[in-house]
C-alpha positions as CSV (number, residue, x, y, z in Angstrom):
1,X,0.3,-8.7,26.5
2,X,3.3,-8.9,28.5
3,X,4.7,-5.5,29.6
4,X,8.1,-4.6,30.4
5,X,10.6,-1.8,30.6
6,X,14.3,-2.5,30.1
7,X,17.6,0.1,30.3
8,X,21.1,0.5,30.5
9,X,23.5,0.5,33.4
10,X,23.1,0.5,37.0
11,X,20.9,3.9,37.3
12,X,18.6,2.0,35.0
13,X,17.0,0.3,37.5
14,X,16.0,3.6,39.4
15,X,14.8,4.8,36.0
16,X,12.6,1.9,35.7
17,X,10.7,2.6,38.6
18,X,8.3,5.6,37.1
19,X,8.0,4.2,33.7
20,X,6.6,0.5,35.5
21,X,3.9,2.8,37.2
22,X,3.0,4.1,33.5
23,X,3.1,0.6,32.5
24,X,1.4,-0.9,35.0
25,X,-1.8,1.2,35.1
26,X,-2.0,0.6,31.3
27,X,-0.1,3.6,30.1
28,X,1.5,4.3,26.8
29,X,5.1,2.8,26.2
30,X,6.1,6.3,25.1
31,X,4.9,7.9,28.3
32,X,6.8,5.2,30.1
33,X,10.6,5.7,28.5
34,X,10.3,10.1,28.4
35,X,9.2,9.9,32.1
36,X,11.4,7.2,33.5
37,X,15.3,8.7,31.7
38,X,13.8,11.4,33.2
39,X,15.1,10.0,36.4
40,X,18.7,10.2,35.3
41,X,18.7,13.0,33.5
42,X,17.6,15.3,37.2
43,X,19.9,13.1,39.0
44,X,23.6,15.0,39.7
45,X,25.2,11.8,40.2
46,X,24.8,10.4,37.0
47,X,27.5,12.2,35.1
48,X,27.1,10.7,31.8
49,X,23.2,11.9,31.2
50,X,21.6,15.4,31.6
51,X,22.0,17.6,34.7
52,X,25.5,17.1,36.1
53,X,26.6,15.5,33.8
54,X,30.4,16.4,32.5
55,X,31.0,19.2,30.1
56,X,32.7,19.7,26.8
57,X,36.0,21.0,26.1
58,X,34.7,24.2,27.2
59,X,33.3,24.0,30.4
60,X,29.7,23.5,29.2
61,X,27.3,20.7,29.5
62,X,25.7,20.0,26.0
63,X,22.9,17.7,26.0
64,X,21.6,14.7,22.9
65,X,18.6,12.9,23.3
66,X,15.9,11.2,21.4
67,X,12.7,9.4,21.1
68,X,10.9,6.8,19.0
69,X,7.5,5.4,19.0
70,X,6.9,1.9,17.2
71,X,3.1,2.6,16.6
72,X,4.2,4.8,13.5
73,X,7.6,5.0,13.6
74,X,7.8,8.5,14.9
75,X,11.3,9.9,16.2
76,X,12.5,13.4,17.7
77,X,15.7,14.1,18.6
78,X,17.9,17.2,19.8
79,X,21.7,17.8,20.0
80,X,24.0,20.1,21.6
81,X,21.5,21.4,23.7
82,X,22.3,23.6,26.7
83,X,20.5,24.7,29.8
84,X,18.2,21.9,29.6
85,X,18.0,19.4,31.9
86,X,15.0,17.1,30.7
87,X,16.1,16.7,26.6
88,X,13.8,13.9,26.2
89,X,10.7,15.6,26.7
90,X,12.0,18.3,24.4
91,X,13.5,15.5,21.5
92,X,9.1,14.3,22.1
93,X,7.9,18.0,21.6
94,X,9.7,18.1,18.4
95,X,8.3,14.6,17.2
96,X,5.1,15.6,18.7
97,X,4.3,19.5,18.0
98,X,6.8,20.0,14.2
99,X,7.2,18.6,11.0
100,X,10.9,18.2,12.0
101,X,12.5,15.0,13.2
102,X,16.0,16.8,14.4
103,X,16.7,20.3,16.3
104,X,20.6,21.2,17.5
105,X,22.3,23.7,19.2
106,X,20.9,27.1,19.4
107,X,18.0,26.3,17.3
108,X,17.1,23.6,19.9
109,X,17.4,25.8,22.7
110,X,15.0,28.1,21.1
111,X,12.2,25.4,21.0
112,X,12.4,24.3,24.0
113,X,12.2,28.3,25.0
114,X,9.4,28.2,23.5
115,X,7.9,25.2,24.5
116,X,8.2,26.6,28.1
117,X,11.2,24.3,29.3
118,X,12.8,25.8,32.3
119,X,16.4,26.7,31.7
120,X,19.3,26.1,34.4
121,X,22.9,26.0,35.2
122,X,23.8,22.3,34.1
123,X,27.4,22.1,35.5
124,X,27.6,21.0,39.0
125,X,30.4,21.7,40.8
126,X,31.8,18.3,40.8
127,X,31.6,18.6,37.2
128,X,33.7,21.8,37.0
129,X,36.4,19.9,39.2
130,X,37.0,17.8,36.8
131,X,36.9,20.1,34.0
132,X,39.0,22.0,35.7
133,X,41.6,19.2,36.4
134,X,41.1,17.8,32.7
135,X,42.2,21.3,31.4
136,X,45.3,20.9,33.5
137,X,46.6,17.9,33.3
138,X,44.6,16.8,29.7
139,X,44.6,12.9,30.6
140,X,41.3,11.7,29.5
141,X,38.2,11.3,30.7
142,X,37.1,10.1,34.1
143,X,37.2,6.1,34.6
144,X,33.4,6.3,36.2
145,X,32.2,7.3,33.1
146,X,29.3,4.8,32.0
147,X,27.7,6.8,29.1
148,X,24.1,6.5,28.0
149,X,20.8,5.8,29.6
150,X,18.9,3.6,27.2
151,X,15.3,3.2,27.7
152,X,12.9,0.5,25.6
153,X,8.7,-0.4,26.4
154,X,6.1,-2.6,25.5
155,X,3.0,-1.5,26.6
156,X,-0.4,-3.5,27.7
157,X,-1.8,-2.3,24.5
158,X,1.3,-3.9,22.2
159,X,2.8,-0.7,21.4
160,X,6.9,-0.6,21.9
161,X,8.8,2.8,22.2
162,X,12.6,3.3,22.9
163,X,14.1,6.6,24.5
164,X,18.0,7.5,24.6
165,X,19.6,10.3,26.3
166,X,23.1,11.4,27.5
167,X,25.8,14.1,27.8
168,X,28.1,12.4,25.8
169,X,31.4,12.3,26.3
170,X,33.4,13.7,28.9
171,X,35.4,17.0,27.7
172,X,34.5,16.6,24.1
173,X,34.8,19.0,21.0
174,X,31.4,21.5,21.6
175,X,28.8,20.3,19.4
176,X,30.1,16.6,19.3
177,X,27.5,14.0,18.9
178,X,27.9,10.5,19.1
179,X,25.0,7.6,18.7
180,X,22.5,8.7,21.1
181,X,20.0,10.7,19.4
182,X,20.8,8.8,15.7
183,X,17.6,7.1,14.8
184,X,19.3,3.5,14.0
185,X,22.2,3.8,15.8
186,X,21.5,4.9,19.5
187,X,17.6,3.8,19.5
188,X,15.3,2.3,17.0
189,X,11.6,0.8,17.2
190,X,8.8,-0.7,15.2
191,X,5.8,-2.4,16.4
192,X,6.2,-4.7,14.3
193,X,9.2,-6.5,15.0
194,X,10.7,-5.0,18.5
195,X,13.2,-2.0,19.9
196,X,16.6,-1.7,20.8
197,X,19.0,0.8,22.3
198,X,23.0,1.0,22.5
199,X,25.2,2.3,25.4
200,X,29.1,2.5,25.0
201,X,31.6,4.7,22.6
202,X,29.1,6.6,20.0
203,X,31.5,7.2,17.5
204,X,31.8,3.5,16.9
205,X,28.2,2.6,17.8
206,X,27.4,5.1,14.6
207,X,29.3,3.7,12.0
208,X,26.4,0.2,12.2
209,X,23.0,1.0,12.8
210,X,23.2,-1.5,15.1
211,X,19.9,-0.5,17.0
212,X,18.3,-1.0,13.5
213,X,19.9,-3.8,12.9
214,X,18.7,-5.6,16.0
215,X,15.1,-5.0,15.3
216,X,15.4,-6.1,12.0
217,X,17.3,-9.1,13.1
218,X,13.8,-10.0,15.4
219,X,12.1,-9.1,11.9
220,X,13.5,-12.0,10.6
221,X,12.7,-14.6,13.2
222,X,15.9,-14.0,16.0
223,X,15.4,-14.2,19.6
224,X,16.2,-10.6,21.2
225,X,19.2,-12.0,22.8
226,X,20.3,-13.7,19.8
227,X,20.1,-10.7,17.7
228,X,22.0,-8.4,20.2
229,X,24.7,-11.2,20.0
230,X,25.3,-10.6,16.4
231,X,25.2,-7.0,16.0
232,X,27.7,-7.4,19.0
233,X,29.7,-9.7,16.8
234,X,29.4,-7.5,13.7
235,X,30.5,-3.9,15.4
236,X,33.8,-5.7,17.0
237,X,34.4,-7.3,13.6
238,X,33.8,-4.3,11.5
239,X,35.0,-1.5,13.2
240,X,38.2,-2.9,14.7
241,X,38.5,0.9,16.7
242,X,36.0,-0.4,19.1
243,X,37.5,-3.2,20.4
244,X,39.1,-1.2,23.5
245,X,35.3,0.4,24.2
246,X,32.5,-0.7,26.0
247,X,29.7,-1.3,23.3
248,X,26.7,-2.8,24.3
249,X,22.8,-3.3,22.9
250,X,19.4,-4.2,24.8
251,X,16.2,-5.1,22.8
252,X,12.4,-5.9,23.5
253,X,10.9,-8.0,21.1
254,X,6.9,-7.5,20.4
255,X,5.6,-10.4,22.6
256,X,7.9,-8.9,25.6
257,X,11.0,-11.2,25.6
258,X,14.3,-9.1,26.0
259,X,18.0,-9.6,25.6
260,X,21.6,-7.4,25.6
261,X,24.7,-8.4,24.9
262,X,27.9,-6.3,25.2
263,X,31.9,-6.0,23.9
264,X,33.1,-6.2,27.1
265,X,32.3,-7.3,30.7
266,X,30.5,-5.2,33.0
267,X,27.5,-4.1,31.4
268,X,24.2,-4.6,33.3
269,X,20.8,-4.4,31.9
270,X,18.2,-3.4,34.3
271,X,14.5,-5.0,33.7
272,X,11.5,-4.5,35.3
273,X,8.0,-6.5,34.4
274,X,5.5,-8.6,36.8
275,X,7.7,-11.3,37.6
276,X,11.1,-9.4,37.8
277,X,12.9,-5.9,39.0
278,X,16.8,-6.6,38.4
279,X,20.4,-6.3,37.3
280,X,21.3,-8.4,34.9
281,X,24.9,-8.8,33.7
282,X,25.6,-9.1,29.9
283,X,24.5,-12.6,29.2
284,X,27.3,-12.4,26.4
285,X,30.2,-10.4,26.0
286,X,33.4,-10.6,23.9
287,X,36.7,-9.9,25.1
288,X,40.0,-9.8,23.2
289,X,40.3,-13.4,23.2
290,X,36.7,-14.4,21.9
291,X,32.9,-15.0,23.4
292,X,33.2,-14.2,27.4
């Protein structure tokens, strides 16, 4: 079986790293996705994904995440969750240790209290900055913003799993939440067929499925690049809104091939496996004028 992790954007590839070592010394696909977002969510410099990442509208970081595994098609997920730098691991507690699928706001906080998740200040300084500057001069959010970390695995043993995780977008409404933790829209997996995950604007992302669309797409015989291509094509055709957004999808397929394809120029996949550890830019994009 040919194993191989594949996420979004250029902190991806640092990502990768812990979730290859999983991989590699026959580990669980699961394992491999919580552990390696992991990487992003500790890391301050990543601004779009867990612990420095910007806050809302209020000054404070809220956090979405979730989890799938294709052996049974389990998923967890939490939103608006605060003090927590690692919601991953929580969104897999709550797929793991309740009969719940979905925990938000205080309520999420609570069980990860309880599941002894160490609580700290999420707003870094930088990140106040620019709150701070935002509140003044309410012109947007900043241009380095580059959104979610997604995270899909196929395992030695044939078993897929897909992770997504992010702290959504920059100065938002408190308790916003966009694709991430959506089961079909940010993440979606099944053994059966293969996993996806989306990056880019979530309140367009949402209105598809298109992370369930692209596995079902595999189901039905596509290649993983060619069914990224047309969920692509479908979201920019459909939800005309998005058109000015980055939206991009990766996928794994169950025999380990992979693809992405993205709205816009400048997305890079990053995939690590035995032959490869690399950037990739979107092998298909579409711009105003048609297929880049």
């Amino acid at each position: 079986m040919s194993h191989i992790v594949v996420s979004t954007w250029r902190f991806g590839l640092a990502s990768n790293q812990p979730a290859w070592e999983i991989l590699k010394s026959g580990g669980s696909a699961l394992d491999a996705v919580v552990r390696g977002v992991e990487v992003a969510e500790r890391d301050p410099a990543v601004r779009s994904v867990g612990f420095g990442g910007y806050p809302n509208a209020e000054g404070e970081v809220e956090v979405d995440a979730a989890v799938m595994d294709g052996r049974n098609l389990g998923y967890g997920a939490v939103a608006g969750l605060r003090k927590i730098a690692t919601p991953t691991a929580v969104a897999r507690r709550v797929m793991e240790k309740t009969d719940h699928v979905f925990l938000v706001g205080n309520g999420a906080l609570k069980f990860a209290r309880a599941q002894g998740f160490e609580e700290c200040n999420m707003l870094t300084e930088h990140g106040r900055r620019a709150w701070k500057k935002w509140k003044r001069e309410r012109t947007g959010p900043p241009a380095d913003v580059h959104d979610t970390i997604g995270m899909i695995a196929l395992d030695q043993h044939g078993n897929l799993a897909a992770a997504c995780t992010t702290s959504g977008a920059a100065f938002k409404l408190p308790g916003r939440v966009g694709d991430s933790p959506l089961i079909g829209s940010g993440l979606y997996t099944d053994n059966d067929a293969g996993a996806a995950a989306a990056t880019g604007r979530g309140e367009e992302i949402a209105r598809t499925c298109g992370s369930f669309a692209v596995v079902e797409h595999m189901r039905q015989g596509k290649s993983p690049q060619e069914a990224c291509e047309a969920v692509v094509q479908h979201l920019i055709a459909r939800v005309p809104s998005a058109r000015p957004f980055q939206m991009a999808y990766i996928a794994i397929d169950k025999y380990g091939n992979w693809g992405a394809a993205a709205a816009r120029s400048g997305f890079l996949s990053a995939v690590t496996s035995n032959v490869e550890n690399q950037l990739y830019k979107s092998r298909f994009f579409i711009g105003y004028g048609g297929v880049g």
